[in-house]
C-alpha positions as CSV (number, residue, x, y, z in Angstrom):
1,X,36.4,13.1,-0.8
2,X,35.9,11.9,3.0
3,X,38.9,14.4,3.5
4,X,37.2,17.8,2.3
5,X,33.8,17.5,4.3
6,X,33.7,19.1,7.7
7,X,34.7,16.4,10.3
8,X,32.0,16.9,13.2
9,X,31.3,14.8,16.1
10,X,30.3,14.7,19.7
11,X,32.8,14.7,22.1
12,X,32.0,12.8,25.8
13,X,32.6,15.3,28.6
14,X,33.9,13.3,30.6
15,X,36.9,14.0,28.9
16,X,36.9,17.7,29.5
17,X,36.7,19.5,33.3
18,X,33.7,21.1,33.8
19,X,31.6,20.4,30.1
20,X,28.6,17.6,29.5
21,X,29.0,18.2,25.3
22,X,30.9,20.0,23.0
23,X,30.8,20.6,19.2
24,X,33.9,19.7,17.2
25,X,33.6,21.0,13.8
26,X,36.1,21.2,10.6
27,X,40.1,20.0,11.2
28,X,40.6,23.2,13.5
29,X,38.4,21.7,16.1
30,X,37.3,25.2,17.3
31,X,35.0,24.4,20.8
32,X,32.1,25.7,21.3
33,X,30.3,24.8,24.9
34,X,26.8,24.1,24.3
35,X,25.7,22.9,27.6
36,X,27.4,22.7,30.8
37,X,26.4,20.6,33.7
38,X,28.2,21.1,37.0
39,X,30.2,24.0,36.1
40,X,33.0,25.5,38.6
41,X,31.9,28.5,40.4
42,X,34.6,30.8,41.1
43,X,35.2,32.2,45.2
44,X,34.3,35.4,44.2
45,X,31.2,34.6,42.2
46,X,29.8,32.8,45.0
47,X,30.6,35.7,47.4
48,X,28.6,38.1,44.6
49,X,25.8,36.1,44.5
50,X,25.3,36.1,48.3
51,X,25.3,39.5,48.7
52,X,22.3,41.8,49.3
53,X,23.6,44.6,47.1
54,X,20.4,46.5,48.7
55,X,22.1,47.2,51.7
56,X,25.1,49.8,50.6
57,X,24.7,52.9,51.5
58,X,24.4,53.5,48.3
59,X,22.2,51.0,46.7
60,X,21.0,52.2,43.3
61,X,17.5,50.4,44.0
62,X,17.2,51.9,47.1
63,X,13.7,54.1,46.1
64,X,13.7,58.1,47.9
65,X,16.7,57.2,50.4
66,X,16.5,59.5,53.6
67,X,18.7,61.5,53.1
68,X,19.9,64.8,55.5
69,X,18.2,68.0,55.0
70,X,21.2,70.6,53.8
71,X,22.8,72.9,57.2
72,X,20.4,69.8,59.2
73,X,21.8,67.1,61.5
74,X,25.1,69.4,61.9
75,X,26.3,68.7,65.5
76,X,25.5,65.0,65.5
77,X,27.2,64.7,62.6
78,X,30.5,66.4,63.9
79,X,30.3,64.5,66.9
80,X,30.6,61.1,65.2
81,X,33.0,62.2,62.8
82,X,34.8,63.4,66.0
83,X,34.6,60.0,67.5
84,X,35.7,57.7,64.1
85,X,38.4,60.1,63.6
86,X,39.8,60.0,67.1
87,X,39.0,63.1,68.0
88,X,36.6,63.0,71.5
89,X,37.9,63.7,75.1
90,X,35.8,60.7,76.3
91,X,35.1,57.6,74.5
92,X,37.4,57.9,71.9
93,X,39.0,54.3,72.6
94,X,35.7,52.8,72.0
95,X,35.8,50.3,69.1
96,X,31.8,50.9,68.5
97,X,29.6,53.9,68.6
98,X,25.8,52.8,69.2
99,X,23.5,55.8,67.8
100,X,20.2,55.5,68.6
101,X,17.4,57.6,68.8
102,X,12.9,56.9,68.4
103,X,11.7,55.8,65.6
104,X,11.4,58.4,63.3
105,X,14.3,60.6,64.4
106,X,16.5,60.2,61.5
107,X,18.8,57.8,62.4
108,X,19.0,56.2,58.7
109,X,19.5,59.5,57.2
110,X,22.7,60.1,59.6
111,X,24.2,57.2,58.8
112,X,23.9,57.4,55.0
113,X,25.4,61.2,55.7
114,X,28.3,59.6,57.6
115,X,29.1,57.3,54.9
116,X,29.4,59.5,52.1
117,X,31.6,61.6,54.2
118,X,33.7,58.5,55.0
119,X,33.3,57.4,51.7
120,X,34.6,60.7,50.0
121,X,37.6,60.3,52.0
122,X,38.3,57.2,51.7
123,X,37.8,55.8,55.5
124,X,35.0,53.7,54.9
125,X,35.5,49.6,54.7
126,X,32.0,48.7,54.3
127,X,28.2,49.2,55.0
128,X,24.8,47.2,55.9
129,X,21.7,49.0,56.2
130,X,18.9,46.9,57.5
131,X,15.1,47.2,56.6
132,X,12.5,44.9,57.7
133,X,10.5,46.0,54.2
134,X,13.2,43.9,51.9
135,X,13.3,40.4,52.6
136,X,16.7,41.0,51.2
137,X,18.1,42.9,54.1
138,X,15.6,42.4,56.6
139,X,17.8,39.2,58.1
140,X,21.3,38.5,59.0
141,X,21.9,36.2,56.2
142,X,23.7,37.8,54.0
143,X,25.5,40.3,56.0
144,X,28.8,38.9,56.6
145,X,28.9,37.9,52.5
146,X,28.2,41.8,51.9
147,X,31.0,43.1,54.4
148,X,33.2,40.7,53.2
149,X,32.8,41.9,49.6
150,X,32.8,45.7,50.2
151,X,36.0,44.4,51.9
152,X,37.7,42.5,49.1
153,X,36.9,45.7,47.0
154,X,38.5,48.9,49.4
155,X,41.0,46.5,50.2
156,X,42.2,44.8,47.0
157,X,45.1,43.3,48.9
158,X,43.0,41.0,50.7
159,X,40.8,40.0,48.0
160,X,42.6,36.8,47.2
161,X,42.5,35.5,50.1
162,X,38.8,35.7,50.7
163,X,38.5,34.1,47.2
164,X,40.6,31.4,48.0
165,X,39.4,30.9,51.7
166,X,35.8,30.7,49.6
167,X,37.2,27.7,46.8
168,X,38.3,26.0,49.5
169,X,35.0,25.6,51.2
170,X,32.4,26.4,48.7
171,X,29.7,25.6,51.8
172,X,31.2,28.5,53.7
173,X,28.6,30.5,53.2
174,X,26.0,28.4,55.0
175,X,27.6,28.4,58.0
176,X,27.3,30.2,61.2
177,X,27.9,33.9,60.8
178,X,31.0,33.9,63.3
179,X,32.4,31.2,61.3
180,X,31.5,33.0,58.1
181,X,33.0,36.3,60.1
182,X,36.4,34.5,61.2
183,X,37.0,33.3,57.6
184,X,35.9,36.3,55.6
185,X,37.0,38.6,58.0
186,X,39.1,38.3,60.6
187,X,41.5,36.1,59.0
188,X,41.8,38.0,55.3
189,X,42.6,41.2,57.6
190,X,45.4,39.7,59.9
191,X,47.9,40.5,57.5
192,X,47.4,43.6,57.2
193,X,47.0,44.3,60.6
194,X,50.5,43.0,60.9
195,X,51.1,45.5,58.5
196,X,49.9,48.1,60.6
197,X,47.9,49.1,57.4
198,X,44.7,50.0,59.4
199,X,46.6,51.6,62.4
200,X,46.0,54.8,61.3
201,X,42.9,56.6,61.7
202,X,43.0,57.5,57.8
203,X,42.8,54.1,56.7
204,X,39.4,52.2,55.5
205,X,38.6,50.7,59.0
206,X,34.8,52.1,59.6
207,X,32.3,49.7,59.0
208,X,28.2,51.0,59.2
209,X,25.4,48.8,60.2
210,X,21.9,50.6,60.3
211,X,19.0,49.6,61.7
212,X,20.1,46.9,63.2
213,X,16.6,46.7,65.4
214,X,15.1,45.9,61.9
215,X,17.4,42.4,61.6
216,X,15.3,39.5,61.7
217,X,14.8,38.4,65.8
218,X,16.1,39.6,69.2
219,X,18.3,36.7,69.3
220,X,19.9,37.2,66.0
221,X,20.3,41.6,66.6
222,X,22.3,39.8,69.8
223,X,24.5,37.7,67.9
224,X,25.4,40.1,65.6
225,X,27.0,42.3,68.3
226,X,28.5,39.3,69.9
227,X,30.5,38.9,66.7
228,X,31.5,42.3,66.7
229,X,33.1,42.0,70.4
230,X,35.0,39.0,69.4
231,X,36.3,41.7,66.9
232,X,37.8,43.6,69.7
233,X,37.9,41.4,72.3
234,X,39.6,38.4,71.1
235,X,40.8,39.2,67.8
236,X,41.9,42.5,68.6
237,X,41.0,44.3,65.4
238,X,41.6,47.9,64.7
239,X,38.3,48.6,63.5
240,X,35.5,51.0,64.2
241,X,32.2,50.1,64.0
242,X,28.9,52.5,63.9
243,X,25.7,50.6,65.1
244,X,22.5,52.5,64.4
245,X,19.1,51.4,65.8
246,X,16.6,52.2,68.0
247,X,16.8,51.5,71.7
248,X,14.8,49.1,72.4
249,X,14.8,47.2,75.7
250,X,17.1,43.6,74.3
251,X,19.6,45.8,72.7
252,X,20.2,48.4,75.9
253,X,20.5,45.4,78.2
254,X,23.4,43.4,75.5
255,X,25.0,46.8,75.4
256,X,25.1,46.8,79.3
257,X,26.1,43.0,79.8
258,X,28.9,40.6,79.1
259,X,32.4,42.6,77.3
260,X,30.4,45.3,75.3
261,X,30.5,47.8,77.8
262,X,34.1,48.2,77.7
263,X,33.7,48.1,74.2
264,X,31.6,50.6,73.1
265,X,30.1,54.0,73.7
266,X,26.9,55.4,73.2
267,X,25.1,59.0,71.3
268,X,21.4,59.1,71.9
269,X,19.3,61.6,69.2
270,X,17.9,63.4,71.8
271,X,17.1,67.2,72.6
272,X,20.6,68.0,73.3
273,X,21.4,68.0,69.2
274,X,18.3,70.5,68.5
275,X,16.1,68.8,66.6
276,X,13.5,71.4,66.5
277,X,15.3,73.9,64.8
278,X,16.2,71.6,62.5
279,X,12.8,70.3,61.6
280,X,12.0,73.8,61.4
281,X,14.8,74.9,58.7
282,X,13.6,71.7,56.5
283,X,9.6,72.6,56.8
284,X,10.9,76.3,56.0
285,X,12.9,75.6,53.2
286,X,10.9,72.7,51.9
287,X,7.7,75.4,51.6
288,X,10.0,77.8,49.7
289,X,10.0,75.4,46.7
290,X,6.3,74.5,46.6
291,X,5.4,77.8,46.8
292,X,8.5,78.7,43.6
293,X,7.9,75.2,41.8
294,X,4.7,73.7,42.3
295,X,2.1,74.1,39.5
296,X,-0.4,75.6,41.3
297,X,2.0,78.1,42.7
298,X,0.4,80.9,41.2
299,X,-2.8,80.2,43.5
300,X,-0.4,80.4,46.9
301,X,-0.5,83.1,49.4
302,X,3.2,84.1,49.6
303,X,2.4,84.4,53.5
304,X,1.5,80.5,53.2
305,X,1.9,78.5,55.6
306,X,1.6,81.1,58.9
307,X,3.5,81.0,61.6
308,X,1.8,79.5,63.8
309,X,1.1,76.9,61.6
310,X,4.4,76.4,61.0
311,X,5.7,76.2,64.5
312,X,2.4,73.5,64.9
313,X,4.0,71.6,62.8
314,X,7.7,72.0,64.6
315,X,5.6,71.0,67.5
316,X,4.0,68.2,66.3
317,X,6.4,66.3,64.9
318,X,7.9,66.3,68.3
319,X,12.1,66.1,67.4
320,X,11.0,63.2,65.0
321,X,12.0,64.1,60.9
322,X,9.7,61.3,60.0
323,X,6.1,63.7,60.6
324,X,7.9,66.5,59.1
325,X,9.2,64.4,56.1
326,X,5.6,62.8,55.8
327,X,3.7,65.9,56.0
328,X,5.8,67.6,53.2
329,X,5.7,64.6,50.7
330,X,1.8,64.6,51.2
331,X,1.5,68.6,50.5
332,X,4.4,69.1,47.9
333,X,2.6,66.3,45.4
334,X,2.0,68.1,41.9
335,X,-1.2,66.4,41.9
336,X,-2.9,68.2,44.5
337,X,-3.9,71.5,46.1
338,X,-0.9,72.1,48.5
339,X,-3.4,74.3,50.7
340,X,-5.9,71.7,50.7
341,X,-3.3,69.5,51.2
342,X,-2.1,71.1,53.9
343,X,-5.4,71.5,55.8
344,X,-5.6,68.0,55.4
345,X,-2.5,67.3,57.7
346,X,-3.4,70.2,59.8
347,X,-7.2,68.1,60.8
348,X,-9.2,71.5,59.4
349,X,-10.7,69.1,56.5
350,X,-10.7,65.0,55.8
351,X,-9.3,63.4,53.3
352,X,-11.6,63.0,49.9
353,X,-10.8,59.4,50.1
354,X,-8.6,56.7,51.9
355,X,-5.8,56.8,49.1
356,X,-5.5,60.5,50.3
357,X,-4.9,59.4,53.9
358,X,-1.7,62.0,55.0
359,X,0.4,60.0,57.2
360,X,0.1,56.2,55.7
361,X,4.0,55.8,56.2
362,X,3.7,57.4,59.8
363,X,0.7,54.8,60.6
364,X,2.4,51.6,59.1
365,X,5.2,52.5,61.7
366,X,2.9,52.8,64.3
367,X,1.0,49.6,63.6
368,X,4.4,47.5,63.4
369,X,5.7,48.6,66.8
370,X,2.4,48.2,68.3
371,X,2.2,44.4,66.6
372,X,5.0,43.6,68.7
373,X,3.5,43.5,72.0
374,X,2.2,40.8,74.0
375,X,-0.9,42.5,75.8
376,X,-2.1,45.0,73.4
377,X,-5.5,45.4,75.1
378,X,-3.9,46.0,78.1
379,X,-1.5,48.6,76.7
380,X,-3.9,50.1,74.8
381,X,-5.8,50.9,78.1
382,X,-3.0,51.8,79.9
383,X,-2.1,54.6,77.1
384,X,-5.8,55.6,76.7
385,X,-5.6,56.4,80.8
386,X,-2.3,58.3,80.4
387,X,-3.5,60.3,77.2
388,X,-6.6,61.7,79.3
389,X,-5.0,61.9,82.3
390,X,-1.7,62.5,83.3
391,X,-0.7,60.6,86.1
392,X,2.4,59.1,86.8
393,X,3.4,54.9,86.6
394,X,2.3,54.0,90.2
395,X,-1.1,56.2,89.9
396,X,-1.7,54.2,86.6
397,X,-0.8,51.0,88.1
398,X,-3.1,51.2,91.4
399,X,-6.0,53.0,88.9
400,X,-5.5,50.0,86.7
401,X,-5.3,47.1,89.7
402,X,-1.7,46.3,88.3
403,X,0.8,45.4,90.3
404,X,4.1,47.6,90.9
405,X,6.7,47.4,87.7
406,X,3.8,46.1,85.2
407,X,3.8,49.2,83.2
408,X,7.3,49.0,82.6
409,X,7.7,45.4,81.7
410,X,4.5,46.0,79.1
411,X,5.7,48.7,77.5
412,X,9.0,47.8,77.1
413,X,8.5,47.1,73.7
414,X,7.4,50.5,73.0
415,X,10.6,52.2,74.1
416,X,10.9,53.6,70.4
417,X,8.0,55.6,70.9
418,X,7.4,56.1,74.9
419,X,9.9,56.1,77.8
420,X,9.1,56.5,81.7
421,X,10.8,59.7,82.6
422,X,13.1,59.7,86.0
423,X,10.2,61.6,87.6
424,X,8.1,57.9,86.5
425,X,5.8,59.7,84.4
426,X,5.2,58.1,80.9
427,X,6.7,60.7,78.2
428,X,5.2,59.9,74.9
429,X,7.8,60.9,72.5
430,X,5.7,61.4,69.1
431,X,3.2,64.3,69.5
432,X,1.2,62.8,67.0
433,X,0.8,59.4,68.9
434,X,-2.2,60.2,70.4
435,X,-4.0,61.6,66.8
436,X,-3.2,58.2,65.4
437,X,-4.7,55.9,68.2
438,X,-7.8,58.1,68.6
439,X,-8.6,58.0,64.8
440,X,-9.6,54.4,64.1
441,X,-9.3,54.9,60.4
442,X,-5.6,55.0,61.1
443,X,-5.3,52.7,63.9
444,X,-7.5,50.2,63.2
445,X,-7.0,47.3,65.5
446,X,-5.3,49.5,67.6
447,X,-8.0,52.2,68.2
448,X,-8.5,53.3,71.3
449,X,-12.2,54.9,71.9
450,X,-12.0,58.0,74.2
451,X,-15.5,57.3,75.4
452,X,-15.2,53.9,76.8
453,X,-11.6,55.5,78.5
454,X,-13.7,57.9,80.4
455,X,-16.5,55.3,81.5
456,X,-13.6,53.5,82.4
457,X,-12.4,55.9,84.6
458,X,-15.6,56.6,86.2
459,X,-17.2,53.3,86.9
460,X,-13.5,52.2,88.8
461,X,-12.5,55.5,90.0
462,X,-15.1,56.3,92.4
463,X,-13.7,53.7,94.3
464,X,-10.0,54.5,94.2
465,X,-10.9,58.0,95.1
466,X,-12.5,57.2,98.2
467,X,-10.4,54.4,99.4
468,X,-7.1,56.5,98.6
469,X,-8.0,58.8,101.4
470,X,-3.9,58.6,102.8
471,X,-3.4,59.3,99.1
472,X,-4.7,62.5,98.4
473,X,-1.5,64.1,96.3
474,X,-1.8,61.0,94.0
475,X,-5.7,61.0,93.4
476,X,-6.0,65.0,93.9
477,X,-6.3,64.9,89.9
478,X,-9.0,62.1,89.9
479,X,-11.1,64.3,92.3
480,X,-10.9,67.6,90.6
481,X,-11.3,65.9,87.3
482,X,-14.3,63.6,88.2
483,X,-16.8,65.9,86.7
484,X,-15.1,66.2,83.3
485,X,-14.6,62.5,82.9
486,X,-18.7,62.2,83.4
487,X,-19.4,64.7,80.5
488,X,-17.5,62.7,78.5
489,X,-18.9,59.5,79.7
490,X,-21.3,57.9,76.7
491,X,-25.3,57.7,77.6
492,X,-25.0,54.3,76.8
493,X,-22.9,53.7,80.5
494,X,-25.4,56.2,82.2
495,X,-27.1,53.5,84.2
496,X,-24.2,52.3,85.2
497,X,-22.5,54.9,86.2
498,X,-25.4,56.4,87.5
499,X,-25.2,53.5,90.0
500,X,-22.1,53.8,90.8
501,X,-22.3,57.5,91.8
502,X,-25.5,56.7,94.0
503,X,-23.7,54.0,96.0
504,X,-20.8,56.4,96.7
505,X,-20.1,57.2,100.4
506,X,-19.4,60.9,99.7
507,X,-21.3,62.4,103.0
508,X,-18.6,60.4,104.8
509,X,-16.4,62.6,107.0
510,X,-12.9,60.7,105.6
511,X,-14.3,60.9,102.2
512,X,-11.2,63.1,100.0
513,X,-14.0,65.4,98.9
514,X,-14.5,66.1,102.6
515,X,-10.8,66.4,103.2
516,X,-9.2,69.7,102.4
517,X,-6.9,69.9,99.9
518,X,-4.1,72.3,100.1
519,X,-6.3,74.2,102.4
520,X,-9.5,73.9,99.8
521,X,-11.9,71.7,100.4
522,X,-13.1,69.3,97.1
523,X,-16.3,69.4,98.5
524,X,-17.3,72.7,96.1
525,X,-17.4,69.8,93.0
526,X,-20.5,68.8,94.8
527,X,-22.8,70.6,93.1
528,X,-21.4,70.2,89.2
529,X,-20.9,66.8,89.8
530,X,-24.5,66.5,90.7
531,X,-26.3,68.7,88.3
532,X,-24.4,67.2,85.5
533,X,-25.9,64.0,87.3
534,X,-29.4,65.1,87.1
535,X,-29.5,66.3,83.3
536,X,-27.3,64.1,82.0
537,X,-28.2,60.8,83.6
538,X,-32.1,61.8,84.8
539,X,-31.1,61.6,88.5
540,X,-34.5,62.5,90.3
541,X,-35.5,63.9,93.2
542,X,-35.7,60.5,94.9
543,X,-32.3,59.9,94.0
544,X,-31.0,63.1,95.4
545,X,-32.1,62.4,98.9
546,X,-31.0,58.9,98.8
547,X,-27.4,60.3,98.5
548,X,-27.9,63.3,100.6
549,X,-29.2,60.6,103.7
550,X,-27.1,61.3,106.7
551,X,-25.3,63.8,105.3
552,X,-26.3,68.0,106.3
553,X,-24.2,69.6,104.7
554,X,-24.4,67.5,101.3
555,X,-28.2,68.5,101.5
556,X,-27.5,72.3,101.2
557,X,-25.4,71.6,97.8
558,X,-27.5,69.0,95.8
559,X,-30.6,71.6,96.6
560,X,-28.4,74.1,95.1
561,X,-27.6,72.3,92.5
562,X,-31.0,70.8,91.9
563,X,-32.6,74.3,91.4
């Protein structure tokens, strides 16, 4: 009787590796694991479960990838392929290619175009595209995990050993990245380097990292190219490895210093690769199919957009894809009028609301390059002067009682979006720069009010002007312009600046405005200057001789300019 019912009991786990209970049923004694405690992870598991799968190149959550526009992006992209395939007169023994370019240039879209090319035939090893919007891949955390798996899976070879190197030290992943680098991929690769597998410029030896500016801290962004020199330098790998970021001021100087700069050499996105007829081709084409597939089509002038909008547009986006990208996503949505649209981006109407806002992608990359600096205020006022007035670094830093080198050192953090030219002029490389910080509903904390610029420029300028006397080529535009900046000086700062003009020694013989200038006298402003004075900010008759005191000739002009 005992015999014929199903024997079942609990069995200790203790017994068994890697259970807490199992079910024992009937005289088979089938096992079924009902809960496990402490269970074995395998090497590769672990690895998996480290990996940001985000970062491939091609990430299946990625959401609207940049990707190249077709016939776009041509010569850059020959010229890298040139370089990973060995093909360059100069620099083609350089283990790394840094590629950088502003913000907004493309850069992302290049590399995802180089790694499906590599991909395709077989030459790429592995990728890691940074982005400071997924916590995922916005660090260094997880990027030796996710080369090393891309790794074990081109290179099936290898993958044992990274398993087993894993198993053995199932903490390995915690550690420092160059001991997480050494074990998962400088040693797993040795033997086939001895091999001479990855010799040959055919085999999977290219490894990707984008946007490597967007990884976590300075300090970190310099560590991970420290590991990749010890690649080269003291490992010796056969690897080639494509760095994509912007140049920003930390990164430039690591590339210049220590072993890197026998190591690697450089492509900037620049003019030289034609980015304006390439920007032009995508606007073109991209306007061809809203104007074939858009549901208000029928409503389009086939003419639509002109010309001249069109090459205001080119213009505009300054060599940078992301204004061009930005503007077509806006006016291509089914939702809307693309003409209105269109108009919106083009400043001929506003927005019906803030959820219509054109460039809220543009603007978030504004505001997170501008969070970065130290002095905002003081950069804000510094780009404010140069935005109105073009004068060059030393003129800025004298108008702006700075002392020599400031303006570099404070906009260093801005190098994705402004350089100082050879000629020390400050080149703003996004057109649209100045739209955004004059439009506080974009800017917001970074606004910069044009009318407090000019009082700016008044109220200390009168000053510079006159004591700048040695200085005329530098302070020529400040003269000449004087009269401008008061029109657009607010009547709230008339008083003041009414002040400020009474008190000025201009009757004085070494005054500039006395001083001819390229054989022309400055003293012709006289009389604007003056009659704006008196309509503007109520300068009376009293007034007018108390400036003309001493001063003959001045008396001839502010009666001229009084009648």
């Amino acid at each position: 009787m005992l015999n014929s019912l199903p024997r079942t009991f609990i069995f200790d786990a203790t017994m068994l590796s890697g259970a807490s209970h199992n079910l024992f049923t009937g005289g088979t004694y089938n096992v079924h694991n009902v809960h496990v405690q402490g269970t074995t992870i395998g090497g590769f598991e672990r690895l998996q479960q480290a990996v940001s799968p985000g970062a491939f190149h091609d990430a299946g959550d990625t959401v609207d990838p940049p990707k190249c526009h077709p016939n776009t992006r041509t010569a850059v992209i020959n010229r890298i392929m040139d370089w990973i395939l060995g093909r360059l007169e100069e620099g083609d023994e350089a283990n790394i290619l840094w590629f950088h370019g502003p913000a907004g240039s493309g850069k992302s879209a290049i590399a995802r175009k180089i790694a499906e090319l590599c991909e395709s035939e077989k030459r790429l090893l592995a990728t890691f595209f940074f982005s400071r919007s997924d916590p995922a891949r916005g660090n260094a955390k997880s990027l030796i995990a996710t080369i090393a798996y891309q790794i074990a899976i081109n290179l099936p070879r290898i993958k044992e050993k990274i398993v087993a190197t894993i198993e053995r030290d199932p903490l390995l992943l915690t550690r420092s990245l160059e001991s997480q680098s050494v074990a998962l991929i400088v040693e797993p690769l040795r033997a086939l380097i001895k091999a001479k597998y990855l010799n040959t410029k055919y085999s999977r030896r290219l490894i990707i990292i984008d946007g490597l500016d967007e990884c976590d801290t300075p300090d970190i962004q310099r560590e991970v190219l420290n590991i990749f020199s010890f690649f080269f330098q003291k490992y010796r790998l056969p690897l080639r490895i494509l760095v994509s970021s912007r140049a920003e001021r930390h990164l430039t100087h690591s590339f210049s210093t220590g072993s890197l700069p026998k190591l690697y050499t450089t492509l900037a996105l620049d003019n030289n690769y034609q980015p304006e007829r390439d920007i032009r081709l995508f606007l073109t084409d991209n306007f061809r199919v809203i104007k074939a597939t858009h549901p208000m089509r029928h409503y389009i002038d086939h003419s639509w957009p002109s010309p001249d909008v069109l090459k205001g547009l080119v213009q505009k986006s300054s060599g940078q894809f992301i204004y061009a990208s930005t503007a077509v996503k806006y006016v291509s949505s089914i939702r809307h009028n693309p003409t209105d649209r269109l108009n919106v981006v083009l400043g001929i109407r506003p927005p019906h609301h803030a959820r219509e806002m054109p460039f809220s992608e543009l603007d978030a990359l504004y505001r997170h390059i501008f969070s970065s600096l130290d002095d905002a205020d003081l950069v804000l006022r510094i780009l404010g002067v140069r935005l109105l007035s073009p004068l060059d670094v030393r003129c800025l830093e004298r108008f702006l009682l700075l002392n020599r080198g400031d303006i570099e050192m404070l906009i260093g953090n801005l190098s994705s979006i402004i350089t100082i030219s050879h000629n020390s002029y400050i080149h703003i490389l996004h057109a649209s720069l100045g739209d955004f910080l004059f439009d506080a509903t974009r800017s917001r904390e970074f606004f910069i009010d044009r009318s407090s610029i000019h009082t700016m420029w008044n109220t200390t300028n009168l000053f510079l002007i006159d004591s700048a006397s040695n200085n005329g080529g530098h302070f020529g535009y400040a003269a000449h312009h004087l009269v401008w900046h008061c029109e657009n000086t607010p009547l709230s700062a008339s008083a003041e600046l009414r002040e400020e003009i009474m008190n000025f020694p201009l009757h004085r013989p070494d005054s500039c405005f006395a001083r001819p200038e390229d054989g022309v006298s400055l003293f012709y402003l006289v009389p604007e200057l003056l009659h704006h004075s008196t309509t503007r900010m109520k300068f009376t008759i009293k007034d007018s001789k108390k400036f003309s005191v001493s001063s003959h000739r001045n008396s001839h002009y502010i009666t001229q300019a009084l009648d």
